[in-house]
N, C-alpha and C positions, 0 to 999 in steps of 0.2 A: 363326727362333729355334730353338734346339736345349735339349732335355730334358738331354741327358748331357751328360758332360765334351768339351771340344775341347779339339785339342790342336795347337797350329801350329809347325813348325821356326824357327829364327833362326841362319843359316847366316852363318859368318865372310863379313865381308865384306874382300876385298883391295883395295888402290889398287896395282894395276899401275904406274901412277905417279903422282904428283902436284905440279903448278907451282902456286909460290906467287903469285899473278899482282897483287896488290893487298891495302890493306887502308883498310876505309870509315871511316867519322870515327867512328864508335861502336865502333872498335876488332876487329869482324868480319875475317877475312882474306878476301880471294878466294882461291880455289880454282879448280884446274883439272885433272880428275884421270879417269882410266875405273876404274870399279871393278866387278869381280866377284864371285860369291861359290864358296864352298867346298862341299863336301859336308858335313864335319862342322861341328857348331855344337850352340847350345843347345836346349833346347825349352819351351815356355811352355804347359800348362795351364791352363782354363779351369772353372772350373764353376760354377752357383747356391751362395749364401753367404747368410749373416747377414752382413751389414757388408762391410766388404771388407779381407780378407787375403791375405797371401802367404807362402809355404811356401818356402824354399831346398833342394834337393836336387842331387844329383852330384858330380863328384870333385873341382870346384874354387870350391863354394860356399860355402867356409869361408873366403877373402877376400873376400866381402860377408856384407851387413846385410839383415833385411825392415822398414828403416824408411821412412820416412813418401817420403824426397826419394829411394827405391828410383826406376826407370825404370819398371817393369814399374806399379808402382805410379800413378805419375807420367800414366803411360799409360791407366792405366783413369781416371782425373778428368778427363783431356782430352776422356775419352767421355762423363763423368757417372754412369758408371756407380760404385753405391756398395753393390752386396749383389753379392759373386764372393770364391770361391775359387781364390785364384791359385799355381798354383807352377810356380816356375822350376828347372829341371832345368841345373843348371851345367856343363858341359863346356869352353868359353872359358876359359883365362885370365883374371883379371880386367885391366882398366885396360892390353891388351896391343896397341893398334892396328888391332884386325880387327871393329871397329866391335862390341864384344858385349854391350855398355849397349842402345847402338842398335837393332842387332838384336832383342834381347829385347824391346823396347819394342813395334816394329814386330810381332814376332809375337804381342804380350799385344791388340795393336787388332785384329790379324784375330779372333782368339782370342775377344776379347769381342764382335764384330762376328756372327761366329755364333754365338754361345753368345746372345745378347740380342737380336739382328736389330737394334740400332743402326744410324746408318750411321757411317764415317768419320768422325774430328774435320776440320773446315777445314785445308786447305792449311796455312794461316798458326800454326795450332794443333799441327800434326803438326809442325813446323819449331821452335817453342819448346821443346819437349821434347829439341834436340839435332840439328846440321846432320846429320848420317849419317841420320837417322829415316826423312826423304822414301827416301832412296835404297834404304834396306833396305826399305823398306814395298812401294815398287817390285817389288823382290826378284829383278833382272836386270840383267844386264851393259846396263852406262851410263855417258857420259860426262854427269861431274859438274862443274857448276860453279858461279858466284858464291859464296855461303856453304853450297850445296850445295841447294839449292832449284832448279836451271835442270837438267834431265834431259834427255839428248837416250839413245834405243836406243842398242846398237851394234847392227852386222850382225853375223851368225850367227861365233860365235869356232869355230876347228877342237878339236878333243879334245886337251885339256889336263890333264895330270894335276899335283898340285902336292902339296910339302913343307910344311909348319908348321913354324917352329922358335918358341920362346919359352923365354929363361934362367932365365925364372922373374925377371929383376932390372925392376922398378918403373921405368918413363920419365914422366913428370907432363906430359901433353901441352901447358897452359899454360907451363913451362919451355920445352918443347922451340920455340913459338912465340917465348917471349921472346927466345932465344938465338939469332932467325934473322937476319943481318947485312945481308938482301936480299931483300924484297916486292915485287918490280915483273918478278916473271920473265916471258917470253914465253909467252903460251898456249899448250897444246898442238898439235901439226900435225897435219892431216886423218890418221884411219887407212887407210890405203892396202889395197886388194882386196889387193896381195900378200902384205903380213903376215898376211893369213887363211888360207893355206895349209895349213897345221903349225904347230903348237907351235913348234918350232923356228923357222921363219919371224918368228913374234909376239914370239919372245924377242929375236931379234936387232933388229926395228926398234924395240921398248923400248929395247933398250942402247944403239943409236945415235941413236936421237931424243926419247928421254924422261929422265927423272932422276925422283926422289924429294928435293924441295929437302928436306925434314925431316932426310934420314939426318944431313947434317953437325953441326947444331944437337945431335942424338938424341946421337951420338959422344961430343958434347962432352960432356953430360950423364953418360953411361953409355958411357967408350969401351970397355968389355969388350965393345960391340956388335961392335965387329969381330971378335971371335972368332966371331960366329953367321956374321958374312957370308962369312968364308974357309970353316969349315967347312960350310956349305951349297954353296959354290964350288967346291969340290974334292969335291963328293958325284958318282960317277961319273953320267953321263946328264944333268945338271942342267943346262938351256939359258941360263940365269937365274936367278940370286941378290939379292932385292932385301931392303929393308924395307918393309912396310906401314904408312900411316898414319905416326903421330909416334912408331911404337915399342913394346915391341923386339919385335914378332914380325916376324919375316922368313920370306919363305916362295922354294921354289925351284920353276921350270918342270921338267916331262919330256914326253916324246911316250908315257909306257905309265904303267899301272898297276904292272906288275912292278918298269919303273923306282922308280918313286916310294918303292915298299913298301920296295925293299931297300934304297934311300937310308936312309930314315924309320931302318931294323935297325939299318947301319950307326950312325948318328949316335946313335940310342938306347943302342949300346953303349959309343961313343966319350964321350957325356956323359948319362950316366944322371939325372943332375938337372935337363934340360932338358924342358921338357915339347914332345915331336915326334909329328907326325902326319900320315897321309897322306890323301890325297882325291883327287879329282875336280873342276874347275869347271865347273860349274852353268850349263846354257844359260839 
């Protein structure tokens, strides 16, 4: 148990790709996806409270609320816990694809975890709060599957530097489901020792062996999407241009940090109302 404030990250998570592989009688999809995470992301403080509230801070917290069905929120009842002061430091996009409900959530239970010495809610209680939770809670490159409860590691990925793009335009990830014309995609195929090489390596057996069944559905919804996906495509150094999750952040591979940066310049200048950023993935 901790006296002072805690404070835990909640780092964008990517779906490098993801197969829609099923969907159960209670209307869940299967999933089949590896997801990593980014360097940037939110952050979720912790501290002793009367009651329990939540504070919104950062530069893109002015698209949510601190009410009751918040995540962050949602997340400390799963613990029980009912006297914390919670604030959530915004950085994410809201409702952008890179799991940032999820995320926050996952870092509000570490967060209250030591700050109260609780343990963990149950498997089955971290997973109602939202399929991404397990994986962010994780907080390591994994392949995900079923409704996102089934974690299997990866092996150690090479240094990978990557792009953010998000238009700032709204995808409603239930649409982007409704509009998919086909659940029964083939599972993902073993990751191969040589995709682990380089960056470069990893981008090309993506392109060639994986897909994001979402992007189509996402287009339909928002095809101004493909203006993120050409312009990340044509960002010099960029190994891979994909979309994350059900949308619209899209983010692009490099092999350097230099890369990455002077993409992120570039496209910052090119659309200045986009919200772009660059990082790192996260071993």
């Amino acid at each position: 148990m901790a006296t002072d404030a805690v404070s835990r990250r909640a780092p964008a998570k990517l779906n490098l790709c993801l197969h829609v592989t099923g969907r159960r009688a209670d209307g869940y999809h299967l999933l089949d996806s590896l997801v990593v995470f980014a360097s940037v992301g939110d952050l979720v403080t912790a501290s002793s409270g009367q009651g329990l509230s939540l504070r919104l801070a950062g530069p893109e917290s002015a698209g949510l609320a601190a009410e009751p069905d918040n995540l962050v929120l949602r997340a400390a009842r799963a613990m029980g816990v009912t006297d914390a002061a919670l604030v959530l430091e915004k950085v994410l996009p809201v409702a952008s694809g890179i799991g940032g409900g999820s995320a926050d959530a996952a870092a509000a239970l570490r967060a209250l975890a030591a700050l109260t010495g609780r343990p963990l809610p149950p498997e089955a209680d971290v997973l109602r709060l939202g399929a991404d939770v397990p994986v962010c809670l994780a907080g390591r490159p994994a392949r995900m599957s079923g409704i996102g409860e089934v974690l299997q590691p990866l092996p150690p990925l090479p240094p990978v530097w990557v792009v953010l793009v998000n238009p700032r335009l709204p995808v409603p990830t239930p649409q982007v489901f409704a509009a998919l014309t086909r659940r029964d995609s083939p599972a993902l195929p073993e990751l191969p020792a040589a995709a682990l090489a380089s960056a470069a390596a990893l981008a090309d057996w993506l392109a060639k062996a994986t897909r994001n069944d979402l992007v189509d559905p996402a287009h339909q919804i928002a095809p101004s999407l493909a203006t993120v996906q050409a312009a990340l495509e044509g960002a010099p150094g960029c190994h891979l241009a994909r979309m994350s999750g059900s949308g619209g952040t899209h983010f692009g591979l490099f092999d350097t940090a230099e890369a990455a940066e002077a993409a992120a310049r570039s496209l910052r200048t090119a659309h200045p109302s986009w919200w772009i950023t660059a990082g790192r993935i996260l071993d």
